[in-house]
N, C-alpha and C positions, 0 to 999 in steps of 0.2 A: 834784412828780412824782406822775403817777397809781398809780404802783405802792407808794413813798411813806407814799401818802393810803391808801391800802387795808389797808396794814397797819397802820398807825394805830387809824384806823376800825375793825379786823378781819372785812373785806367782801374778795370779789376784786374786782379791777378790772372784770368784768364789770359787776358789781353796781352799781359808779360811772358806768360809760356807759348803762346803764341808766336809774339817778336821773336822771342827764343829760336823757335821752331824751324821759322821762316832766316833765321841768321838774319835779323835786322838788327839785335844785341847780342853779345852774350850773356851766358850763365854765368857769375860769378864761383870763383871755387870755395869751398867751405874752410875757411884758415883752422891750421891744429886748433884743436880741442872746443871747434863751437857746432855749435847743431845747425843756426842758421847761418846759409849765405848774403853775406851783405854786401847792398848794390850800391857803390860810388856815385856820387853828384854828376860825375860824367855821366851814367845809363840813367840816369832821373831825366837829366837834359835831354838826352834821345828819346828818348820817350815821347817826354812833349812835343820837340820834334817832328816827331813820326805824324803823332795826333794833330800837330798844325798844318802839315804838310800834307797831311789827308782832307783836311777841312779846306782846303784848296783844291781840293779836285786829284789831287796824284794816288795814283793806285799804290797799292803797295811793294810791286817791283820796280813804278818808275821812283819812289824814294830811295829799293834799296838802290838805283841805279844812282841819284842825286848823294846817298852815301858815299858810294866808291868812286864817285869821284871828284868827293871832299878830301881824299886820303892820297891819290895820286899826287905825283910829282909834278907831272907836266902839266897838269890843269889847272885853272885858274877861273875867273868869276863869269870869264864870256862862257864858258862850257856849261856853267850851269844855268846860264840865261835863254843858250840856246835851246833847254830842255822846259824854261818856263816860256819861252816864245811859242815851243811846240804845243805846249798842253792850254794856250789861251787859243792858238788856232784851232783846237779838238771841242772847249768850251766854245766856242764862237760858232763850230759847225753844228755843237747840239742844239745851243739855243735856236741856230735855223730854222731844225727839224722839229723842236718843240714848239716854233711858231705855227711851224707850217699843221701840224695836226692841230695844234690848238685854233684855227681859222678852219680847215674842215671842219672838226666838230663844231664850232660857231653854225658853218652852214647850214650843218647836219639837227641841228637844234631849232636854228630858225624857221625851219621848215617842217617839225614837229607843228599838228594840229592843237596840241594839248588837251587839257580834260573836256571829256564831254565826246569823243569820238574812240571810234573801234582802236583795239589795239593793232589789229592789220593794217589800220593807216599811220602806225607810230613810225614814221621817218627814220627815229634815233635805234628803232630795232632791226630798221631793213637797210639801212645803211653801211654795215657789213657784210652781209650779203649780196648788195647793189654790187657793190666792189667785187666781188669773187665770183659769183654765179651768174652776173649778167643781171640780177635783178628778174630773178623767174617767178620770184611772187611765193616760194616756199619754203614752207618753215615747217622743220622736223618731217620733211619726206612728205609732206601735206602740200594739196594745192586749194590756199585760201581762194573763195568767192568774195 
């Protein structure tokens, strides 16, 4: 039973019609004469799987790709290393890029006057604008004195 399988797993049932959807499991068939479909310790396992293998960082077509080629013949464990070597280079290029905005906004903060001064001198509001317009000093089509 899908509902069952989901707490199993510790997924909602969404989460399983989903997988479904996506062909990351299948649907199991409904054997003569029962109402519900009941899902093998094998799709329990996928499942978890899936959910651990996301909590890693992989999207959900780079697992179904890490699937297929669990099933292949010719592959073997460098293939799938090579695909977790890829996605720590992708981790390692975002953490760059979240450095790097998180030390702008640093600058962009230390540079706020804080309370007690106009908000046209809030650094942390013109600071977007600085970037795009050149820093014209306007906000909302207005030109602040």
């Amino acid at each position: 039973m899908i509902g069952q399988a989901a707490r199993l797993a510790g997924v909602n049932i969404e989460t399983i019609r989903y997988y479904q959807r996506r062909g990351l499991i299948e649907q199991p068939a409904k054997s003569a004469g029962q109402a519900y479909r009941r899902y093998p310790p094998a799709t329990i396992a996928r499942i978890r799987f899936i959910q651990q293998t996301q909590a890693l960082g992989f999207s959900l077509r780079e697992i179904q790709d890490l699937l297929a080629i669990s099933i292949e013949d010719s592959a073997d464990c460098g293939d799938v290393r090579k695909q977790a070597l890829a996605k720590i280079k992708q981790i390692n290029a975002k953490i760059s890029e979240l450095a790097r905005i998180s030390d702008q906004l640093e600058r962009v903060v230390a540079a706020c006057p804080g309370s007690g001064h106009a908000i046209d001198d809030c650094s942390i509001l013109q600071a977007p604008g600085r970037e795009q317009s050149g820093g014209t000093g306007k906000r909302d089509g207005k030109t602040r004195s």
